[in-house]
C-alpha positions in Angstrom: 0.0 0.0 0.0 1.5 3.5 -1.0 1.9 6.1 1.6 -0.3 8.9 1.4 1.4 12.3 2.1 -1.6 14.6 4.7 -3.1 17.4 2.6 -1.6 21.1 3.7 -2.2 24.3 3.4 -0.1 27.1 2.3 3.4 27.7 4.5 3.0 24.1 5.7 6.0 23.1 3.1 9.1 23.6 5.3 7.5 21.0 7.8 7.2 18.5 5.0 10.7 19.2 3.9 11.9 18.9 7.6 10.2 15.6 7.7 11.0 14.4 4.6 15.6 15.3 6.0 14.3 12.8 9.1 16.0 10.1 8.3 18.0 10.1 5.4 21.6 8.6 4.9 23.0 12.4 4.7 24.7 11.6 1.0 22.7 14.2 -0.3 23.3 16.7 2.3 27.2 15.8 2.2 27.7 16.5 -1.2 25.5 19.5 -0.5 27.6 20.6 2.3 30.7 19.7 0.0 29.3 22.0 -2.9 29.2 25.3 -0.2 31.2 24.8 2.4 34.4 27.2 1.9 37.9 25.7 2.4 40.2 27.6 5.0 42.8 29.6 4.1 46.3 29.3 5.2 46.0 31.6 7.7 42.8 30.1 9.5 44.5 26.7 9.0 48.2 28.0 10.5 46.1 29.4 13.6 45.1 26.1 14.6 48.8 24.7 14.2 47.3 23.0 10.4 48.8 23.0 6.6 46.2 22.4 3.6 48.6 19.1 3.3 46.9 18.2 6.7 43.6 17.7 5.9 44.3 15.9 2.7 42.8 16.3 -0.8 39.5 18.1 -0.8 39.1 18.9 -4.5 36.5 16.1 -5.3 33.4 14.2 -3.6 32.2 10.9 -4.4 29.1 10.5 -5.4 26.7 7.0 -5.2 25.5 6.6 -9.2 21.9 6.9 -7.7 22.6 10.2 -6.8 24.7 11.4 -9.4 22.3 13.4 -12.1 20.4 14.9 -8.4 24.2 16.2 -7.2 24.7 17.2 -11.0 21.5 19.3 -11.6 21.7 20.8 -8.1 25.3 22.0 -9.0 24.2 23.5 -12.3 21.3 25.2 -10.6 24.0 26.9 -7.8 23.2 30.3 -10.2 19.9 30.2 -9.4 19.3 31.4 -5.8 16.6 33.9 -5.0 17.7 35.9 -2.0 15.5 38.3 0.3 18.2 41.3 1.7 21.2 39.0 1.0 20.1 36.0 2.4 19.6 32.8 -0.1 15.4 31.4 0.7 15.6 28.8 -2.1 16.6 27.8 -6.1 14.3 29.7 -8.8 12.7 26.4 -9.6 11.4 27.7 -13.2 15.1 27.1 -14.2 14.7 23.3 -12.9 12.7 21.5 -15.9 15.5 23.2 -17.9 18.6 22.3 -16.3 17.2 18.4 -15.9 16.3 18.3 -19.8 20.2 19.7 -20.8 21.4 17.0 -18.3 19.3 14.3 -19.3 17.5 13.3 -16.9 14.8 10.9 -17.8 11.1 12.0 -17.2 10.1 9.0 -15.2 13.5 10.3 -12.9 12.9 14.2 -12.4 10.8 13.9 -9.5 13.0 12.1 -7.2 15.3 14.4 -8.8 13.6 17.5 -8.0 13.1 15.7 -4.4 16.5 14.9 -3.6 17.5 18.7 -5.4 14.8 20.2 -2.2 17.0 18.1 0.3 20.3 19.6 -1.1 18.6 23.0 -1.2 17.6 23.0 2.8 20.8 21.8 3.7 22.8 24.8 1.6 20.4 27.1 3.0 21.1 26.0 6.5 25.0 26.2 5.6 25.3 29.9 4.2 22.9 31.2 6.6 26.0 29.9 9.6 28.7 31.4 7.1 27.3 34.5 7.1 
Protein backbone atom coordinates (compact mmCIF):
# COMPACT_ATOMS: atom_id res chain seq x y z
CA UNK A 1 0.00 0.00 0.00
CA UNK A 2 1.53 3.49 -0.96
CA UNK A 3 1.94 6.10 1.57
CA UNK A 4 -0.35 8.86 1.42
CA UNK A 5 1.35 12.34 2.15
CA UNK A 6 -1.56 14.57 4.66
CA UNK A 7 -3.15 17.39 2.63
CA UNK A 8 -1.59 21.10 3.68
CA UNK A 9 -2.17 24.31 3.41
CA UNK A 10 -0.13 27.14 2.33
CA UNK A 11 3.37 27.72 4.46
CA UNK A 12 3.02 24.07 5.65
CA UNK A 13 6.03 23.07 3.07
CA UNK A 14 9.13 23.56 5.27
CA UNK A 15 7.47 21.03 7.78
CA UNK A 16 7.18 18.51 5.04
CA UNK A 17 10.68 19.18 3.90
CA UNK A 18 11.94 18.90 7.62
CA UNK A 19 10.20 15.61 7.73
CA UNK A 20 11.04 14.39 4.64
CA UNK A 21 15.55 15.29 5.96
CA UNK A 22 14.34 12.80 9.09
CA UNK A 23 16.01 10.09 8.28
CA UNK A 24 18.05 10.10 5.43
CA UNK A 25 21.58 8.58 4.89
CA UNK A 26 22.96 12.40 4.67
CA UNK A 27 24.70 11.60 0.95
CA UNK A 28 22.72 14.24 -0.34
CA UNK A 29 23.27 16.72 2.34
CA UNK A 30 27.24 15.84 2.23
CA UNK A 31 27.69 16.49 -1.15
CA UNK A 32 25.54 19.49 -0.54
CA UNK A 33 27.64 20.56 2.33
CA UNK A 34 30.72 19.68 0.04
CA UNK A 35 29.32 22.02 -2.91
CA UNK A 36 29.21 25.34 -0.19
CA UNK A 37 31.18 24.81 2.39
CA UNK A 38 34.36 27.18 1.86
CA UNK A 39 37.93 25.73 2.36
CA UNK A 40 40.24 27.64 5.00
CA UNK A 41 42.83 29.61 4.10
CA UNK A 42 46.32 29.26 5.19
CA UNK A 43 45.99 31.56 7.68
CA UNK A 44 42.83 30.11 9.49
CA UNK A 45 44.52 26.71 9.04
CA UNK A 46 48.23 27.98 10.50
CA UNK A 47 46.09 29.39 13.57
CA UNK A 48 45.13 26.09 14.55
CA UNK A 49 48.83 24.73 14.17
CA UNK A 50 47.31 23.01 10.37
CA UNK A 51 48.80 23.01 6.64
CA UNK A 52 46.23 22.36 3.57
CA UNK A 53 48.61 19.15 3.35
CA UNK A 54 46.94 18.24 6.67
CA UNK A 55 43.61 17.72 5.91
CA UNK A 56 44.35 15.86 2.65
CA UNK A 57 42.82 16.27 -0.82
CA UNK A 58 39.53 18.08 -0.78
CA UNK A 59 39.14 18.91 -4.53
CA UNK A 60 36.51 16.08 -5.25
CA UNK A 61 33.37 14.23 -3.58
CA UNK A 62 32.17 10.94 -4.36
CA UNK A 63 29.06 10.49 -5.35
CA UNK A 64 26.69 7.02 -5.17
CA UNK A 65 25.54 6.61 -9.19
CA UNK A 66 21.88 6.89 -7.71
CA UNK A 67 22.61 10.16 -6.80
CA UNK A 68 24.69 11.37 -9.38
CA UNK A 69 22.32 13.39 -12.07
CA UNK A 70 20.37 14.89 -8.39
CA UNK A 71 24.20 16.17 -7.19
CA UNK A 72 24.72 17.23 -10.98
CA UNK A 73 21.46 19.28 -11.62
CA UNK A 74 21.75 20.78 -8.10
CA UNK A 75 25.29 21.97 -8.96
CA UNK A 76 24.17 23.48 -12.33
CA UNK A 77 21.28 25.15 -10.59
CA UNK A 78 24.04 26.92 -7.77
CA UNK A 79 23.19 30.31 -10.17
CA UNK A 80 19.89 30.18 -9.44
CA UNK A 81 19.29 31.40 -5.84
CA UNK A 82 16.63 33.86 -5.00
CA UNK A 83 17.67 35.92 -1.98
CA UNK A 84 15.53 38.32 0.30
CA UNK A 85 18.15 41.34 1.68
CA UNK A 86 21.22 39.01 0.96
CA UNK A 87 20.07 35.95 2.41
CA UNK A 88 19.61 32.77 -0.08
CA UNK A 89 15.44 31.40 0.73
CA UNK A 90 15.61 28.83 -2.10
CA UNK A 91 16.59 27.81 -6.09
CA UNK A 92 14.33 29.66 -8.82
CA UNK A 93 12.71 26.40 -9.62
CA UNK A 94 11.42 27.69 -13.16
CA UNK A 95 15.11 27.06 -14.25
CA UNK A 96 14.74 23.31 -12.86
CA UNK A 97 12.71 21.52 -15.87
CA UNK A 98 15.50 23.21 -17.92
CA UNK A 99 18.57 22.34 -16.28
CA UNK A 100 17.20 18.44 -15.87
CA UNK A 101 16.31 18.30 -19.77
CA UNK A 102 20.15 19.69 -20.84
CA UNK A 103 21.42 17.01 -18.26
CA UNK A 104 19.34 14.28 -19.32
CA UNK A 105 17.48 13.32 -16.93
CA UNK A 106 14.76 10.90 -17.77
CA UNK A 107 11.09 11.96 -17.16
CA UNK A 108 10.09 8.96 -15.17
CA UNK A 109 13.46 10.29 -12.87
CA UNK A 110 12.90 14.19 -12.44
CA UNK A 111 10.78 13.90 -9.50
CA UNK A 112 13.02 12.12 -7.18
CA UNK A 113 15.27 14.44 -8.77
CA UNK A 114 13.64 17.54 -7.96
CA UNK A 115 13.10 15.67 -4.44
CA UNK A 116 16.47 14.89 -3.57
CA UNK A 117 17.45 18.70 -5.39
CA UNK A 118 14.82 20.22 -2.18
CA UNK A 119 17.02 18.05 0.31
CA UNK A 120 20.32 19.60 -1.08
CA UNK A 121 18.65 22.99 -1.16
CA UNK A 122 17.64 22.99 2.78
CA UNK A 123 20.84 21.83 3.67
CA UNK A 124 22.79 24.75 1.61
CA UNK A 125 20.40 27.10 2.98
CA UNK A 126 21.09 26.04 6.46
CA UNK A 127 25.01 26.15 5.57
CA UNK A 128 25.26 29.93 4.16
CA UNK A 129 22.94 31.19 6.55
CA UNK A 130 26.04 29.87 9.62
CA UNK A 131 28.66 31.38 7.09
CA UNK A 132 27.29 34.45 7.08
Amino acid sequence: MAAQLPRSGPGDSPSLLRRSLQGLPGKLIAAAEFLYTPEPDTAQLAALGLTPEDLGDKSSFDVFPENYASVEVFNAMRTQWRTDMGVPVGLDYSALPSVMRLFGVPAVQRRKVFDDVRVMEHAAICLMREQQ
